[in-house]
N, C-alpha and C positions, 0 to 999 in steps of 0.2 A: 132255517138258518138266517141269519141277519149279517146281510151285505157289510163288509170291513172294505172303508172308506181309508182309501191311499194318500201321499203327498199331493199336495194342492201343487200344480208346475206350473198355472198362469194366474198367479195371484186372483186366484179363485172361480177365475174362466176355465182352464182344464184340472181335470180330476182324473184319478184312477179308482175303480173301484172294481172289489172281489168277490165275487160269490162262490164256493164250491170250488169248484176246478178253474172255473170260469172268470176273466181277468177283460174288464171294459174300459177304457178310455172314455170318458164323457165331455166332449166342446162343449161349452156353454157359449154364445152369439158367438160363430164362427166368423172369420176373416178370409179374406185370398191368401192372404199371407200365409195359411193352416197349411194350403195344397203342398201336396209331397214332404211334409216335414211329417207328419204325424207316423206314416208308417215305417217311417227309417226310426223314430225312437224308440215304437211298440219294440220292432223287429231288435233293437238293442238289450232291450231291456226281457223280453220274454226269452228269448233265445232257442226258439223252433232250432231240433237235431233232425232233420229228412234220412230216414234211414232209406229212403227206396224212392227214386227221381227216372221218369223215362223223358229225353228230352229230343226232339224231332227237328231235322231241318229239312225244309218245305220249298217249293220252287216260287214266286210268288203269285199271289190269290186263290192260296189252298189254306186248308184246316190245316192247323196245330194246337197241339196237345200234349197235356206235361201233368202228370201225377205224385202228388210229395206225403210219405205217410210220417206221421208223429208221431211222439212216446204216449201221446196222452189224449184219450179222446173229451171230446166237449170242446175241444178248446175255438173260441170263435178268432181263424183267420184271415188274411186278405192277402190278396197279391198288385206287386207297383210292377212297372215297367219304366224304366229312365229316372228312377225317384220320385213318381204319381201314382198313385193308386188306381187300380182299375176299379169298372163298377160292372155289375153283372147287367147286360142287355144285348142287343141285337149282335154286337162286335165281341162280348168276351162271356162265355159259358163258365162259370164255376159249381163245384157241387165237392159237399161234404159229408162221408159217412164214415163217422165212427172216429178213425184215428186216418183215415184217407182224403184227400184233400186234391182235386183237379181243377185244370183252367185248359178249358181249349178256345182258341182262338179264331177266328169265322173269317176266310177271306183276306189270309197275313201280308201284310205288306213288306216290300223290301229293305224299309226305313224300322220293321221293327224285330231287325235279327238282330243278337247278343243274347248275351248270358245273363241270365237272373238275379242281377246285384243291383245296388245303389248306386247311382253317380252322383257326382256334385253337382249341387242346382245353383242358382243365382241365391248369394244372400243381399241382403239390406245394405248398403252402405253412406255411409255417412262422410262429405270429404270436407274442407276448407276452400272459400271462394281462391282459384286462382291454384290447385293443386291440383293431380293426376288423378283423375277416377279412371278404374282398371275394374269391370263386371267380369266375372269368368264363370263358366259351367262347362260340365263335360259330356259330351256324345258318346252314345253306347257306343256306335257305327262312326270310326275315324273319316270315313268315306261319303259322312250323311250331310247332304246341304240343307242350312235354316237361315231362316232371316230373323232380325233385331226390329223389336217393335221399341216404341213408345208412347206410354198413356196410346196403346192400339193401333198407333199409325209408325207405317216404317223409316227406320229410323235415316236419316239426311246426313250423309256420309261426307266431310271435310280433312283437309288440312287438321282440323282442330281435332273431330271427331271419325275415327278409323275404327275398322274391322281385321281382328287378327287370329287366324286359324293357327293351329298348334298341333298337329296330331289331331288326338281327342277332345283336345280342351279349345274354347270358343273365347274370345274377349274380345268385348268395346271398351275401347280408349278413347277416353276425352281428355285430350292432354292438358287445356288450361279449364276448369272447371268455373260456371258462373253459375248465378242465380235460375238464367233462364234455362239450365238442362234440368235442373229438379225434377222427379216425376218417377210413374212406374216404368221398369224396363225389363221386357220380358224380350225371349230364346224359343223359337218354334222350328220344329222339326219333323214335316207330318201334321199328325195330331197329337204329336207330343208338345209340347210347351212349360218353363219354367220363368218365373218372375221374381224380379227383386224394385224394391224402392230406394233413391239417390235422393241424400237429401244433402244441401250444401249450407255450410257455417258460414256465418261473417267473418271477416276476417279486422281482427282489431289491430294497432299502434298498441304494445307494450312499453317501449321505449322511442320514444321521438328524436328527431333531430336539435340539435343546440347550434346556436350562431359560433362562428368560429373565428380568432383573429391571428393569425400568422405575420411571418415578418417573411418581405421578397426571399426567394432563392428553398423556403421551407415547405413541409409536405403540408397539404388539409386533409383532413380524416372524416369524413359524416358519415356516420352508424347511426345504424334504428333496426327497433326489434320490433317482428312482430308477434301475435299470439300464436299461430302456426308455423311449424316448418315445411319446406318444399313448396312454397308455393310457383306457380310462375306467370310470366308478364309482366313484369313491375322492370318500371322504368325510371330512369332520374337524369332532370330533364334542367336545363338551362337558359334562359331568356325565352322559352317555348320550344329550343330544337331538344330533341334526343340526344344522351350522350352516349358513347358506344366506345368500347374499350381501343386502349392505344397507347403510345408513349407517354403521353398527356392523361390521361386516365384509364386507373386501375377498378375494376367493378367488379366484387364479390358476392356470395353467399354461402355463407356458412349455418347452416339448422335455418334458424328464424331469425338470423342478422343478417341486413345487409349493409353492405360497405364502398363510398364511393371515394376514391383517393386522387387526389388532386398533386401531381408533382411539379416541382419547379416553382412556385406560387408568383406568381408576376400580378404588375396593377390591374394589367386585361383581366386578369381571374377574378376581382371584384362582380360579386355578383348575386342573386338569389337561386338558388340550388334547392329543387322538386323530386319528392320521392311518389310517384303513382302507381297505383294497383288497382287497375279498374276505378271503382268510386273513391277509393281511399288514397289519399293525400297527407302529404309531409311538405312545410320549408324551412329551411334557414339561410342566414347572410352570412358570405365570408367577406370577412376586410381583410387589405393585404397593405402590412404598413411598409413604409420604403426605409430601405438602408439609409443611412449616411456615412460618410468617411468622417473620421472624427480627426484622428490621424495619420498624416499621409506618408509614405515611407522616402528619406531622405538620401540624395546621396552618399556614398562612402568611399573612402582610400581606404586602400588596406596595403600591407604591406606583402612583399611572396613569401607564404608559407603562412599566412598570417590567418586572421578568423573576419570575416563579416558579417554584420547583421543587420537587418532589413526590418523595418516594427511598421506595422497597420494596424489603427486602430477604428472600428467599428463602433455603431450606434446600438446594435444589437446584440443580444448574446447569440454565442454556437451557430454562428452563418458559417455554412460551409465554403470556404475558399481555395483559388486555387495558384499556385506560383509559376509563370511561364519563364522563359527564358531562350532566345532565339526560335520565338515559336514552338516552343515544344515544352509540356508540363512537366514540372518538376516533382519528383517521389525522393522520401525519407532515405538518405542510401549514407556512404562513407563520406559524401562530397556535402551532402546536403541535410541539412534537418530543419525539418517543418513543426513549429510549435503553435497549438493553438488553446487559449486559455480563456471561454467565456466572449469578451469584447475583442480581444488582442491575438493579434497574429503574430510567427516570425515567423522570416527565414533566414537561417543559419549557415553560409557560406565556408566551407573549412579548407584547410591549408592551398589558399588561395594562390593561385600560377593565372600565369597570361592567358591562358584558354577557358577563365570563369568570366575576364574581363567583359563587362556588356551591361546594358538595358535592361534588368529583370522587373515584371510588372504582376501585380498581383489581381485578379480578376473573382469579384464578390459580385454575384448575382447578374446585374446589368452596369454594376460600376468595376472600374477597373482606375489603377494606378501606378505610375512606375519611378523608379531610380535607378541611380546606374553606378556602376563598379569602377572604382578606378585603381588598378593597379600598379604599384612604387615601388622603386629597391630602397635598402634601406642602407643610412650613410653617415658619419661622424663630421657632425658640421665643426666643432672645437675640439681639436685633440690633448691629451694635459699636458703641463709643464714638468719639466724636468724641478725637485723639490731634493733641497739642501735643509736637513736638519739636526738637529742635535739629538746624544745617546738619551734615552728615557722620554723626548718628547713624543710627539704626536706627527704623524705625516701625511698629508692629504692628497689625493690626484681626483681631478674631475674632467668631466668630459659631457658633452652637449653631440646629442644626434638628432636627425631630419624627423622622429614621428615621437610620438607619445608611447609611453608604455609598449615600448618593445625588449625582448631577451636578450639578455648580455652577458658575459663572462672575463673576470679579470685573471689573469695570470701572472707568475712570477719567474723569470728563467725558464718560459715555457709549459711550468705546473700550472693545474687551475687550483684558483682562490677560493675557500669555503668560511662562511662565515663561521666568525669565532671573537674569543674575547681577545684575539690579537689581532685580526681582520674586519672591521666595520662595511659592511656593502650595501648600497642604500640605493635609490633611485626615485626620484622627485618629475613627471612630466616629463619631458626631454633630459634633464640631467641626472647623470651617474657618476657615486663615487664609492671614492675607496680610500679606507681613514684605516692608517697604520698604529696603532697604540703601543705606548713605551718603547720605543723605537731604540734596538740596538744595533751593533756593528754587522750583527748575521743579515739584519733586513736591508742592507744594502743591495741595490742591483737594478733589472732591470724589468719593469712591470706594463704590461698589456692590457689592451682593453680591445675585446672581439665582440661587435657587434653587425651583423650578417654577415655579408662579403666583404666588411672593411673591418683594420686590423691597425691601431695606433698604439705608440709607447711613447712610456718618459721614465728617465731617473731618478731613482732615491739615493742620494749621498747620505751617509752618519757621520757627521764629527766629532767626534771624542770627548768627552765632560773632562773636565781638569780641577784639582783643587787648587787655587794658586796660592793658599793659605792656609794651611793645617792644625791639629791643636793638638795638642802635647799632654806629660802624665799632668796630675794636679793629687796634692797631697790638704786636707781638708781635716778639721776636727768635725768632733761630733757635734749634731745640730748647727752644722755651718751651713750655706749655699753656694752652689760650686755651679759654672755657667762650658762646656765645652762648644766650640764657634769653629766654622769649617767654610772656607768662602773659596767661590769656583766661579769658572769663566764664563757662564751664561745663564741667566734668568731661567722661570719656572719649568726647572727640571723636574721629575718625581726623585724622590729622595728617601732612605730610610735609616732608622737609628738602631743601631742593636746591643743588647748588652750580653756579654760573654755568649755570641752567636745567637742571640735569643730577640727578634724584634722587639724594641719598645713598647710597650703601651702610655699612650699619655693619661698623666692622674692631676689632681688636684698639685699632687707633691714633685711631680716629674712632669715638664711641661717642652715640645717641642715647638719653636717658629724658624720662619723662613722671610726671610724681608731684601728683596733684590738679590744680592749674590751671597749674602749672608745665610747660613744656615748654626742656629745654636739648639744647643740638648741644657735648660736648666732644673737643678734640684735643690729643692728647699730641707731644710733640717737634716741632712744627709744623716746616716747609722751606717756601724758596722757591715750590715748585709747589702750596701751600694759600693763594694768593694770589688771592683769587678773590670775587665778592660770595655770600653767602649766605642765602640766602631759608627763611623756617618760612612754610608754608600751612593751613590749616584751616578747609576751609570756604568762604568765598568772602571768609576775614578773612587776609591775606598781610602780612611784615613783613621789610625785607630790611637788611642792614648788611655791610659787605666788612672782611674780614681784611686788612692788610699786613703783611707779615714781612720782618724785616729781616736779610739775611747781608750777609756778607764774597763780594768778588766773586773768582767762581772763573773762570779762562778755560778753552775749551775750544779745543785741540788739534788735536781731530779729533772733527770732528761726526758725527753720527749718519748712513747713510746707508739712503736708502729700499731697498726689498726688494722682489722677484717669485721667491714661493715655490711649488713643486708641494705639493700638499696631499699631508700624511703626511710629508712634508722637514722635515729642520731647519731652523730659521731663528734668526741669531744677528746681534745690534746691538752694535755695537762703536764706544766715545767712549773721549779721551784727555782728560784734564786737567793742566794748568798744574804742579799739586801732586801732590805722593805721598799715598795715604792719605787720600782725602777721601772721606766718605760721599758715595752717589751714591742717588738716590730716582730709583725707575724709575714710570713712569703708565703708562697707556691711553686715549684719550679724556677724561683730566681725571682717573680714577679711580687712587689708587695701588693697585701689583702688590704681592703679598704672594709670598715664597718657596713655592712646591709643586710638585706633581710637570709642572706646565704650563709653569713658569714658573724657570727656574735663574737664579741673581743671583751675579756672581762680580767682582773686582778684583783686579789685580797692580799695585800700584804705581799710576803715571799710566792705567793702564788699566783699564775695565768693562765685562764683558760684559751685555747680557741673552740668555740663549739658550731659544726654543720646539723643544723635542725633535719634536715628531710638531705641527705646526701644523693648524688646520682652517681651515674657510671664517668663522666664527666671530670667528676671530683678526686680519681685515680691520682696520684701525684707524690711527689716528694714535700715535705710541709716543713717551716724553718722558721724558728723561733728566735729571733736577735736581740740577745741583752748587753749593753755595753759592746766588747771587741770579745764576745763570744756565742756560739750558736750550738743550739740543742736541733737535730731532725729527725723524723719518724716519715714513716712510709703510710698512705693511706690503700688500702685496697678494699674497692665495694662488688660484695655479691648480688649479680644478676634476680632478680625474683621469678617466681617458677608461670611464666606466663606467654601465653601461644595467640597465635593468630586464628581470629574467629573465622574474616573473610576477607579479601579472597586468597588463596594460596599463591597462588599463578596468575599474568594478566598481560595480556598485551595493549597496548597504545599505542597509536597511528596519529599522527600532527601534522599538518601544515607547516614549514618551516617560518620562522619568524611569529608563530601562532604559541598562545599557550599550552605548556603539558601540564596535568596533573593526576598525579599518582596516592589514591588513597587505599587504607586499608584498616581495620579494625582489629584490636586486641583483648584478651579477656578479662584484662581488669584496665583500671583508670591508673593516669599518671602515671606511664611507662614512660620511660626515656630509650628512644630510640637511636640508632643510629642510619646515616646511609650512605653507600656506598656506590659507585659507577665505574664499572668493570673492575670490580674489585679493589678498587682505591677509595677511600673515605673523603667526604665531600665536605670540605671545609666551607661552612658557611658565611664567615665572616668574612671571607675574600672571596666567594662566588658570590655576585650580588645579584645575581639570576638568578639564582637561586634560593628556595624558602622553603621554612619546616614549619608547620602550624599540628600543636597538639591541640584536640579538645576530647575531653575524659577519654574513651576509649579511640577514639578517631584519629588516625593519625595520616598527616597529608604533607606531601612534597610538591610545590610548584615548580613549572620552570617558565617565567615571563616572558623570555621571548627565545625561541627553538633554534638551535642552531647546526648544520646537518654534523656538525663532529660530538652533539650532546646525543648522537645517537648510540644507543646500548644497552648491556645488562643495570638495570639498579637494583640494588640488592638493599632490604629493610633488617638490622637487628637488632636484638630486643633479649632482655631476660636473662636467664643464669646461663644457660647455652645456648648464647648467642650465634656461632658457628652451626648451629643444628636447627633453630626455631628460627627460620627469614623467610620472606618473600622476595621472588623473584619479578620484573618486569622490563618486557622484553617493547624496547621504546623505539620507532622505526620515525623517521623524519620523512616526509613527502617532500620533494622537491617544487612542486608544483607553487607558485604563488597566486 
């Protein structure tokens, strides 16, 4: 039979090989290292079943003797003791027949009672310079004393290098590991004995230290890695001394970094900074650059209940600072708030009383700086005059107090004052006013001004507008010029013209002045359809007189006839007259239509059109066609188009009083005409001059230039054929705050 050659398991130093039944391990140039390991692997790997073991316990320096039979005879095996093998001589008898297998022992010692197993020997180990080497192996006998050799001599027990029993299990500890422990280190007990070999790494810098430059009052950081973790002894060291942990320095290790933290960084902290580990070495420089105060926090008045503010500015970014105040630091609370932005500090002083009054100093690193609080009441150094004015003008009260931009409120009989377009309230520095507009007989009385603990007042009189010169009917042909004149007891009043209840508009054809107490209403080429009574107003002083004009009577033909238009349709009025060629005067609601791009005015012969190219909802009206001393009317009415709101349905807005609002929103087609309303009432914009509508294609946008807290409300957007059904709502809140 021809021997079947096993796995090679030391790269071609040992082999197994087979013969038969028969199973050999072959060392080729054996080592120390082989001892006790070879028969713990056999014994793994064959796996001897002992069906029949007699085992003896002996007093000591008697025979012992132990018999173990096998499934299988031939088989060549051996017996260890403590994980070494015995050898047969003077000390241990073996013999083998058959499938039977004995070891007696000559002479037993008391170091070699236990049971027939493997224990743990010493392996190899391998550490990093400056780490824990830990050798362990285990005693069959918990109770058996050994000693620790090295390369043969015993081993010289320290601080550094200790001896640690366990039960059964034995170890040396070297707690900081160098170059000079390297070597064999064997475990003797009796003549039992186990060896291993320590061999120790260098240890390298993975990562080095970098120069560092901080600014006073900030942390330093120096981290370095090395190539091993756990190591220990390494130190980090300063002008030559050791540094050692403390308020001043924080010293870490984490795996293979280590980390030395420098707090507070002051200019002493300049320095070169050492990382050592036995032979190995690290440095770096920290610079420590110094604050400066850039700017310095100023005194303050404030006024009670008022705000102060304290500013420090720094050379540096994010230095951490600190706010004292009668000795005692000051934290972010309801009194106080602490802002810090990069270079800039504040602090924020709130509704300031006699008990903030003081000193406060702010302290950055080794500089510190201070101001101081000074606390005032606050006082109306000029109180206003009593003001005599006339109905429709303008009425002014001012008032001058002790500080800059402080809270104030005017009253009337007691009521407080809210801006509006009849109340103007303003304040400039130290003074405050209050401008009455169009001033009638109601806003007489008595008006306040409260600003903290003090409380002044003055009168408003109204005196009565008078006409002391009135004008009367005037009877006028056609295409004449007729002038009505109305003169009253005092200069620039507001004033208005109305014809049959219906304000004037001034036109090229109809022109209103005002010159000292003079007020006159003139019209050129006058017509039938300026037949109407005419009223001048001013004030609560009104004087009225009626125009009649006299033509030639024209007949009409064909009357005007009423309209139901789609909005964005044309729309055209069509009348015939009696005669060729006769001027034809087209109105609105009483108002004459001038030629533009709204409005086309055309005639052939007995016929006139008026025609609205793109009409709106706007365009609703009674429409009046005047020829000669007679008139044709017709009604316009335009339908809605079928168009809805894209975005947003619903919206609230929040403003600052006196800030702008604006309210926009989007429809689903272009060139809708809108309307809008504020709590329900329709907002005229030709007389809200704060007010403004700006369409572009679908976008449709309300301004309101300057806010006033009674413009607060619902405003409602409508649009299209069902207008009452397709609007946006927005819910507009005024903040009082300025």
């Amino acid at each position: 039979m021809v021997p079947r050659r096993g796995p090679d398991l030391g790269f071609g130093r040992i082999q197994t090989v087979a013969k038969g039944a028969k199973q050999r391990l072959v060392l080729n140039r054996t080592h120390e290292s082989d001892q006790g390991r070879t028969s713990s692997w056999w014994a793994a790997r064959v796996h001897l079943q002992p069906e029949r073991a007699a085992t003896k316990s002996v007093p000591s320096r008697r025979t012992w003797c132990s018999e173990v039979e096998v499934s299988h005879a031939g088989i060549d095996a051996f017996w260890t003791f403590k994980g070494q093998a015995l050898k047969a001589g003077a000390k241990y008898k073996m013999d083998s027949k058959k499938k039977l297998h004995s070891l007696t022992v000559m002479n037993a010692m008391k170091d070699e009672e236990g049971q027939r197993r493997d224990k743990e020997a010493l392996r190899d180990l391998v550490v990093a310079d400056s780490q824990t080497s830990v050798l362990e192996c285990e005693v069959a006998n918990p109770a058996s004393q050994g000693q620790w050799f090295k390369d043969g001599q015993p081993v010289d027990f320290s601080d550094n290098v200790q001896s640690v029993d366990q039960g059964a299990v034995r170890r040396l500890v070297i707690n900081i590991t160098k170059a000079t422990d390297i070597g064999e280190y064997s475990y003797q007990v009796a003549t039992s004995r186990t060896a291993a070999t320590l061999r120790v790494e260098a240890v390298k810098v993975k990562k080095t230290l970098r120069n560092l430059t901080v600014v006073q009052t900030q942390e330093a950081v120096f981290s370095l890695e090395l190539t091993h973790e756990d190591v220990r002894g390494s130190q980090w060291i300063k002008n030559g001394v050791e540094l050692t942990p403390s308020d001043k320095y924080s010293i870490t290790t984490e795996g293979a970094v280590h980390t030395l933290i420098i707090h507070n960084c002051t200019a002493h902290d300049e320095s070169v900074y050492s990382f050592k580990l036995g032979k190995l070495s690290a440095n770096a420089r920290l610079n420590v650059e110094t604050i400066k105060i850039l700017k310095k926090p100023k005194d303050v008045t404030s006024l009670l209940g008022g705000t102060a503010v304290f500013e420090l500015g720094l050379s540096e970014d994010d230095i951490p600072v600190k706010w004292m105040f009668k000795n005692s630091e000051l934290k972010s609370s309801d009194s106080f708030r602490i802002m810090s932005d990069k270079k800039n500090h504040k602090l924020i002083v709130q509704d300031v009383d006699n008990s903030k009054e003081g000193e406060y100093t702010c302290v950055a690193g080794h500089l510190q700086a201070s101001a101081r609080l000074t606390v005032e009441s606050l006082r109306v150094t000029r109180p206003p005059r009593p003001v005599e004015v006339f109905e429709s003008q303008s009425a002014a009260l001012e008032v001058e107090v002790s500080h800059l931009n402080v809270p104030s409120v005017w009253k009337r009989n007691g009521s407080e004052l809210e801006i509006s377009e009849k109340f103007r309230i303003s304040s400039s520095a130290k003074s405050h006013s209050l401008r009455i507009m169009n001033v009638s007989r109601e806003d007489e009385g008595e008006y306040s001004f409260v600003c903290g603990s003090d409380t002044v007042s003055a009168r408003v009189s109204v005196k009565p507008v008078e006409i002391t010169q009135p004008f009367s009917d005037i009877s006028a042909q056609a295409k004449d010029s007729v002038t009505f004149e109305a003169t009253v007891n005092v200069e620039n009043v507001s004033y208005r013209w109305l014809k049959n209840g219906v304000e004037i508009r001034s036109t090229d054809r109809c022109q209103a002045r005002c010159k000292q107490l003079s007020h006159t209403l003139s019209l050129r080429n006058v017509h039938f359809g300026d037949n109407a009574e005419y009223t001048f107003c001013a004030g609560s002083a009104k004087c009225s007189a009626k125009l009649f004009v006299e033509a030639r009577v024209v007949e009409f033909t064909k009357q005007l006839k009423d309209l139901k238009i789609t909005e964005k349709k044309r729309a055209t009025f069509e009348c015939e007259v009696n005669e060729p060629n006769i001027q034809v005067m087209w109105m609105k609601d009483g108002q004459e239509l001038e030629m533009s791009d709204r409005y086309k005015m055309s005639s052939d012969k007995f016929v006139h059109r008026l025609v609205l190219p793109s009409v709106r909802l706007s365009d609703v009206g009674e429409y009046t066609a005047v020829a000669g001393a007679s008139m044709s009317q017709a009604h316009l009415t335009v339908e809605g188009r079928d168009v809805k709101i894209s975005e947003p349905q619903t919206q609230e807005v929040i403003v600052v009083e006196k800030q702008r609002a604006t309210l926009e929103l989007e429809v689903s087609e272009e060139d809708v005409e809108g309307r809008w309303a504020r709590n329900g009432v329709q907002i005229n914009f030709a007389s809200e001059e704060r007010f403004s509508y700006v369409t572009i294609r679908k976008l449709h946008r309300l301004t309101i230039a300057e806010t006033y807290r009674s413009d607060a409300g619902v405003y409602t957007f409508y649009a299209g054929r069902n207008s009452p059904d397709m609007n946006l709502t927005s819910d507009v809140s005024i903040n009082t705050q300025t």
